[in-house]
N, CA, C and O atoms as a GROMACS GRO file, in nm:
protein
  292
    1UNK      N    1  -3.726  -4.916   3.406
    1UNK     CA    2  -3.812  -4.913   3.290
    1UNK      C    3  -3.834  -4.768   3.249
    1UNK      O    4  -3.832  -4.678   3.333
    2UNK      N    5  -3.853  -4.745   3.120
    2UNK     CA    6  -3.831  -4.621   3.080
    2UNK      C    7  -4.005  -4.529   3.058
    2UNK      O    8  -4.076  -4.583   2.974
    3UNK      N    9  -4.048  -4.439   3.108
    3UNK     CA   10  -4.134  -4.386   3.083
    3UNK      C   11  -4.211  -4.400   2.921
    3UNK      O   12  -4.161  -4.355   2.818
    4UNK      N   13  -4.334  -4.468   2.930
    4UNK     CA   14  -4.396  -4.451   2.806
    4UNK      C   15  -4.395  -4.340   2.738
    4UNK      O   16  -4.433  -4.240   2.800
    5UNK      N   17  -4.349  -4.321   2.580
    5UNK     CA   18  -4.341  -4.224   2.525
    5UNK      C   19  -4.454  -4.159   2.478
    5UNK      O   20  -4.510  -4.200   2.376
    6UNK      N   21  -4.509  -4.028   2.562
    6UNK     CA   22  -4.643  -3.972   2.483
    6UNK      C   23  -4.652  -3.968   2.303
    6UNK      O   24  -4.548  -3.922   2.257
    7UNK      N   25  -4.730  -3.996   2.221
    7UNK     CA   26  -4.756  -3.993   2.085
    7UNK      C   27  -4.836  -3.816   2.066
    7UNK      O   28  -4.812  -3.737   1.975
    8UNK      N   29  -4.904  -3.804   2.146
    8UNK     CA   30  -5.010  -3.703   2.116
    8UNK      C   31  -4.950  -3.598   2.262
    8UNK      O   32  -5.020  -3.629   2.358
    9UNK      N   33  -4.897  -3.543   2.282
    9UNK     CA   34  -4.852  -3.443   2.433
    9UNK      C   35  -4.978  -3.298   2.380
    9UNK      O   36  -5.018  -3.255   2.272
   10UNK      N   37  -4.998  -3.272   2.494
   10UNK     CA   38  -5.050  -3.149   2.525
   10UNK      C   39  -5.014  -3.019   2.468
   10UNK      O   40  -5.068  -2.946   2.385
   11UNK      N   41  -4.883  -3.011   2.554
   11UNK     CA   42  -4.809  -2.917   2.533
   11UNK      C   43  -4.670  -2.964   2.505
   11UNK      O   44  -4.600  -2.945   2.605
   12UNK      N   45  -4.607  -3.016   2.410
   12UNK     CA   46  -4.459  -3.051   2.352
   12UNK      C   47  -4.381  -2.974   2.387
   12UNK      O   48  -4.278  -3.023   2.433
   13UNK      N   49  -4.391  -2.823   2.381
   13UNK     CA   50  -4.329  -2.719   2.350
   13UNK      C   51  -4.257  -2.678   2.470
   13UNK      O   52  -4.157  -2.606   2.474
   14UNK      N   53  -4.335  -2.745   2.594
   14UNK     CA   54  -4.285  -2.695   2.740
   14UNK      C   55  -4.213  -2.796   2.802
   14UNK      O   56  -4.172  -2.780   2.917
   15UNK      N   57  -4.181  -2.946   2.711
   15UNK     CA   58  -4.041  -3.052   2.766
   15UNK      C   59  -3.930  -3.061   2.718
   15UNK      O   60  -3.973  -3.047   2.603
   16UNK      N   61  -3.841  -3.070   2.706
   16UNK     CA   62  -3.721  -3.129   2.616
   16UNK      C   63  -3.734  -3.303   2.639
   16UNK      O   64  -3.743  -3.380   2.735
   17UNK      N   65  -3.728  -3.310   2.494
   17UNK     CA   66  -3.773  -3.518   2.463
   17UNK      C   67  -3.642  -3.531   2.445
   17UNK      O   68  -3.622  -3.580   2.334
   18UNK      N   69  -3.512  -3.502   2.521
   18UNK     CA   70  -3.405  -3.566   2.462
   18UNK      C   71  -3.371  -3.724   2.549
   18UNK      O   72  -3.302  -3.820   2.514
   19UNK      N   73  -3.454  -3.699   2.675
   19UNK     CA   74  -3.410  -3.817   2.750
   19UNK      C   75  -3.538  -3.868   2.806
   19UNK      O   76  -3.645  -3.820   2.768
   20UNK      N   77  -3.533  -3.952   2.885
   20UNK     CA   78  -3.648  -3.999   2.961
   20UNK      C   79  -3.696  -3.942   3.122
   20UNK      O   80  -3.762  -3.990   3.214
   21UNK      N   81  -3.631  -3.825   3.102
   21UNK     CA   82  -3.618  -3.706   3.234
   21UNK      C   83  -3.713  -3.629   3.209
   21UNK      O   84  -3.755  -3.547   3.290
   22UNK      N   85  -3.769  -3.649   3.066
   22UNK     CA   86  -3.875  -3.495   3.020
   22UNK      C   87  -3.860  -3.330   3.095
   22UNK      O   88  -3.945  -3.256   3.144
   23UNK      N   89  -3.731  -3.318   3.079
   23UNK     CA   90  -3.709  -3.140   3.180
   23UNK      C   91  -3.828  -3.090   3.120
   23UNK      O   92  -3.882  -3.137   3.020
   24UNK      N   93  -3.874  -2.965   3.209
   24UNK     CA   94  -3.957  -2.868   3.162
   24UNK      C   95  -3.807  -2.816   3.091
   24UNK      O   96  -3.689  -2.847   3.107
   25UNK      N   97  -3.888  -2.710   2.994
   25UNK     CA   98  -3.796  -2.650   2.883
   25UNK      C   99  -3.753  -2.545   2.946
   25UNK      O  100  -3.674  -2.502   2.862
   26UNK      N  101  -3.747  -2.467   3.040
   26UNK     CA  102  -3.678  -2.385   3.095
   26UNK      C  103  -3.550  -2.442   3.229
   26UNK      O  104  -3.466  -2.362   3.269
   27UNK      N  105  -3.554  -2.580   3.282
   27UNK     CA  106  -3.505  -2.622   3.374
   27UNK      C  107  -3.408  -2.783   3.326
   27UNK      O  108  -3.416  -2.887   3.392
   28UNK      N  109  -3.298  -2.759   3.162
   28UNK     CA  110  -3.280  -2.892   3.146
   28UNK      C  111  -3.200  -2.910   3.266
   28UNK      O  112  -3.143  -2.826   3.336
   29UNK      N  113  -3.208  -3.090   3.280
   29UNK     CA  114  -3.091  -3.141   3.414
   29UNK      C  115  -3.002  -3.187   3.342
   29UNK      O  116  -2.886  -3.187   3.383
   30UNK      N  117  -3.034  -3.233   3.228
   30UNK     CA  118  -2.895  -3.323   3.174
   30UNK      C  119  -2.783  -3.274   3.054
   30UNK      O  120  -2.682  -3.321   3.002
   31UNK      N  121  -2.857  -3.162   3.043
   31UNK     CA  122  -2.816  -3.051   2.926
   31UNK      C  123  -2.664  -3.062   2.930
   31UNK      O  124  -2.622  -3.124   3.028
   32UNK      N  125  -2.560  -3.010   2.835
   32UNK     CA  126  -2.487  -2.959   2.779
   32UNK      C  127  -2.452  -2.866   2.754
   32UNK      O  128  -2.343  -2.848   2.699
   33UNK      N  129  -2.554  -2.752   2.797
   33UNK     CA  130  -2.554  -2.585   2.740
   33UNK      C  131  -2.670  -2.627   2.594
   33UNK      O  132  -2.713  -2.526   2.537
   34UNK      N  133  -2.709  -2.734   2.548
   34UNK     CA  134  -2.784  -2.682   2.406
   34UNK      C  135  -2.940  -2.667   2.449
   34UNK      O  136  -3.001  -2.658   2.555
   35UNK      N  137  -2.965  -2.669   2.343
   35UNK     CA  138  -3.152  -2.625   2.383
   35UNK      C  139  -3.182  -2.746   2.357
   35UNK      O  140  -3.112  -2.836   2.310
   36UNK      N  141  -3.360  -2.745   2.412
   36UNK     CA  142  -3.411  -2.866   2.423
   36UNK      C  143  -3.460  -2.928   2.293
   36UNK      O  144  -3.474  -2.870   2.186
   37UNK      N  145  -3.488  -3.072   2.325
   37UNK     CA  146  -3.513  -3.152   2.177
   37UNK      C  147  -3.665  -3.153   2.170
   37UNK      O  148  -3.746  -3.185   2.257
   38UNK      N  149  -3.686  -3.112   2.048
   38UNK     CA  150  -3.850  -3.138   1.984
   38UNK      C  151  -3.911  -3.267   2.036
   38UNK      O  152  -3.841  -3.355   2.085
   39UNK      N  153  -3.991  -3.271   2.028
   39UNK     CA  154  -4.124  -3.387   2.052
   39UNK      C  155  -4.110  -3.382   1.897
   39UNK      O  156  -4.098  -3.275   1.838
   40UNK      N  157  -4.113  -3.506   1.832
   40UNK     CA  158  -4.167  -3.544   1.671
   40UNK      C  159  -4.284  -3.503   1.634
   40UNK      O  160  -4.296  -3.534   1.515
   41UNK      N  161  -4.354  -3.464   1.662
   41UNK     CA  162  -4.485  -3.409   1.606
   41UNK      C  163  -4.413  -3.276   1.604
   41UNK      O  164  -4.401  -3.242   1.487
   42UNK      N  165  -4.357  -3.185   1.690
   42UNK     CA  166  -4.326  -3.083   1.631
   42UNK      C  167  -4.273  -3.034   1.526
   42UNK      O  168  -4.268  -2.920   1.478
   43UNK      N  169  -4.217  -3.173   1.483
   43UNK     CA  170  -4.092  -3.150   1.349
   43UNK      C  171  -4.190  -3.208   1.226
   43UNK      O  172  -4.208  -3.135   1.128
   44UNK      N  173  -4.242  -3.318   1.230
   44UNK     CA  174  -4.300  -3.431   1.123
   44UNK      C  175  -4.414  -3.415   1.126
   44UNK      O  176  -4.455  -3.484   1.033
   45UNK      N  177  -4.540  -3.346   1.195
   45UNK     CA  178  -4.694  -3.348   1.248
   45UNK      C  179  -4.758  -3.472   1.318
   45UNK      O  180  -4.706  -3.576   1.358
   46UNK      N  181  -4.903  -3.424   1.320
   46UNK     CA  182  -4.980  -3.522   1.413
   46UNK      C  183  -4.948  -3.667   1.340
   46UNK      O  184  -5.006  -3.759   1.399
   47UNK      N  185  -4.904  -3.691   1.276
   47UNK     CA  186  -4.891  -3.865   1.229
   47UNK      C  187  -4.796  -3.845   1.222
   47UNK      O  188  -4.771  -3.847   1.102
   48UNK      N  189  -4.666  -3.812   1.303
   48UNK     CA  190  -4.562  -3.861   1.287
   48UNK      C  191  -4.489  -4.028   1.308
   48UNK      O  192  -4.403  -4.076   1.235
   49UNK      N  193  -4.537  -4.080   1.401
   49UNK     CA  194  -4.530  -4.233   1.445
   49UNK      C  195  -4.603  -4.350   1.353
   49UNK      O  196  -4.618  -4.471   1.373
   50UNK      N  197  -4.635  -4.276   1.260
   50UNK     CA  198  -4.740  -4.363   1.169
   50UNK      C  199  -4.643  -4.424   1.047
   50UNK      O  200  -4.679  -4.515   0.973
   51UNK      N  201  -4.496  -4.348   1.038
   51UNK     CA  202  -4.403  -4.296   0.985
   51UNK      C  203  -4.313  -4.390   1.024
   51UNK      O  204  -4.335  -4.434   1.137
   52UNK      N  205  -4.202  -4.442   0.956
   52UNK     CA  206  -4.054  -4.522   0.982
   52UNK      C  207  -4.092  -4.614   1.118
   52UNK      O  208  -4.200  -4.625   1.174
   53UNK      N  209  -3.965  -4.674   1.149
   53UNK     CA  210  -3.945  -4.723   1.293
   53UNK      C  211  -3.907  -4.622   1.382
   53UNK      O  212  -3.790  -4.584   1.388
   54UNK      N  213  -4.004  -4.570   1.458
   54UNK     CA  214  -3.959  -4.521   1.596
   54UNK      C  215  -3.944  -4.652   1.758
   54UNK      O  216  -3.909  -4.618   1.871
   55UNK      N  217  -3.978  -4.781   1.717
   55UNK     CA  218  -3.953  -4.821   1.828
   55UNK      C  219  -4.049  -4.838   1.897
   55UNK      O  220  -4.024  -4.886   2.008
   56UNK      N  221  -4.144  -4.818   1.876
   56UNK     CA  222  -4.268  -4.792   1.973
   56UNK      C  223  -4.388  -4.925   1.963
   56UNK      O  224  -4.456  -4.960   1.867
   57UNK      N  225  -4.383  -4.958   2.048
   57UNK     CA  226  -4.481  -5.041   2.071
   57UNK      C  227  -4.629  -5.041   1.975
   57UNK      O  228  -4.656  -4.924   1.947
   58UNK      N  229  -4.695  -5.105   1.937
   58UNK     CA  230  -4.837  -5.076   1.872
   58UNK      C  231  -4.948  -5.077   1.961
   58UNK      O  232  -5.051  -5.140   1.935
   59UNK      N  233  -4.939  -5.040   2.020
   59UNK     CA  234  -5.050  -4.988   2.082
   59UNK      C  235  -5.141  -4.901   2.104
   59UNK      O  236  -5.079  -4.795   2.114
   60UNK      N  237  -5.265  -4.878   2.119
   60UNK     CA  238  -5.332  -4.747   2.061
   60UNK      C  239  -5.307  -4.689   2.149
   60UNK      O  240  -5.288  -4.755   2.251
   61UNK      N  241  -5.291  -4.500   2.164
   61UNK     CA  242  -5.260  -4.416   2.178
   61UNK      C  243  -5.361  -4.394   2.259
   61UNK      O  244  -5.476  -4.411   2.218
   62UNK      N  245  -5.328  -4.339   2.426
   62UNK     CA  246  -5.435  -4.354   2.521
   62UNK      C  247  -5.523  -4.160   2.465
   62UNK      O  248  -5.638  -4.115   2.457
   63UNK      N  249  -5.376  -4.106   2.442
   63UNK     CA  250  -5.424  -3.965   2.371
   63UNK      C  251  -5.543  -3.936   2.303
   63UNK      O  252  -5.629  -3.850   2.322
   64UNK      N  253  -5.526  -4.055   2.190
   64UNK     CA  254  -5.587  -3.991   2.039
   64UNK      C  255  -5.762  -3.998   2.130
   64UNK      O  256  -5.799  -4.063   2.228
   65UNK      N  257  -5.842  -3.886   2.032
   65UNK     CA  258  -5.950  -3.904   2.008
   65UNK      C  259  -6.044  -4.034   1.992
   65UNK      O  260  -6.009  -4.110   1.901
   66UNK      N  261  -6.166  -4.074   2.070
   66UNK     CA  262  -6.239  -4.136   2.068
   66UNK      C  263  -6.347  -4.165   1.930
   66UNK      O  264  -6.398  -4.263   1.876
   67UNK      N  265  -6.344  -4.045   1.914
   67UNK     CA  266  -6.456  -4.021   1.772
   67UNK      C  267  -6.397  -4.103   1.658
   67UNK      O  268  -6.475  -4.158   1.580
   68UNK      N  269  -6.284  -4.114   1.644
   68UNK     CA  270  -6.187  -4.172   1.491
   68UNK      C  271  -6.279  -4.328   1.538
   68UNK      O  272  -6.350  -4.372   1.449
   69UNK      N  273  -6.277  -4.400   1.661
   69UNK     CA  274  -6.271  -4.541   1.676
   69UNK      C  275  -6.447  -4.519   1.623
   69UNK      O  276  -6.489  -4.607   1.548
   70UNK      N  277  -6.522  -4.433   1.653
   70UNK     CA  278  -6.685  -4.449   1.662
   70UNK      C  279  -6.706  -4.441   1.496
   70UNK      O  280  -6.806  -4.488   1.444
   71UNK      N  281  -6.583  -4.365   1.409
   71UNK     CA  282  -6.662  -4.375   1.275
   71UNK      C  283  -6.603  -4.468   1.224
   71UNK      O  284  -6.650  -4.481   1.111
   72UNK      N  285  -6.486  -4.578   1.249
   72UNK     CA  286  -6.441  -4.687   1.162
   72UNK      C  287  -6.572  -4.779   1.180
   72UNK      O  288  -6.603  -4.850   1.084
   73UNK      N  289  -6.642  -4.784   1.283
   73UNK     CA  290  -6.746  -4.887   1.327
   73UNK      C  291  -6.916  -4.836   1.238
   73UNK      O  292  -7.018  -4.903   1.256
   0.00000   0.00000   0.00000
């Protein structure tokens, strides 16, 4: 089974999202010689998944902020 895909990461900038290995960005394993792949928020922003089919399950985002759910109510 494949690791749930973070929506909201911490720090994007320090994995390569090309596989389900998440290398730190200085140590790829599965590389080719190229550099590592963006996290989608780096490319598209914080609503990127809100966006096309990525595949992803609907489920709320264990990430996001609490406060958004306290002012729909």
């Amino acid at each position: 089974m494949a690791k749930r895909f973070p929506l909201h990461p911490k720090h994007p900038e320090r994995i390569c999202w090309g596989c389900d290995k998440y290398c730190a960005a200085t140590d790829l394993q599965c590389g080719n010689g190229a550099g590592r792949t963006l996290h989608p928020c780096e490319m598209l922003g914080d609503d990127w998944y809100k966006w096309g089919d990525w595949g992803l399950e609907d489920a709320e985002d264990p990430t996001a902020d609490d406060s958004d759910a306290e002012k729909a109510h």
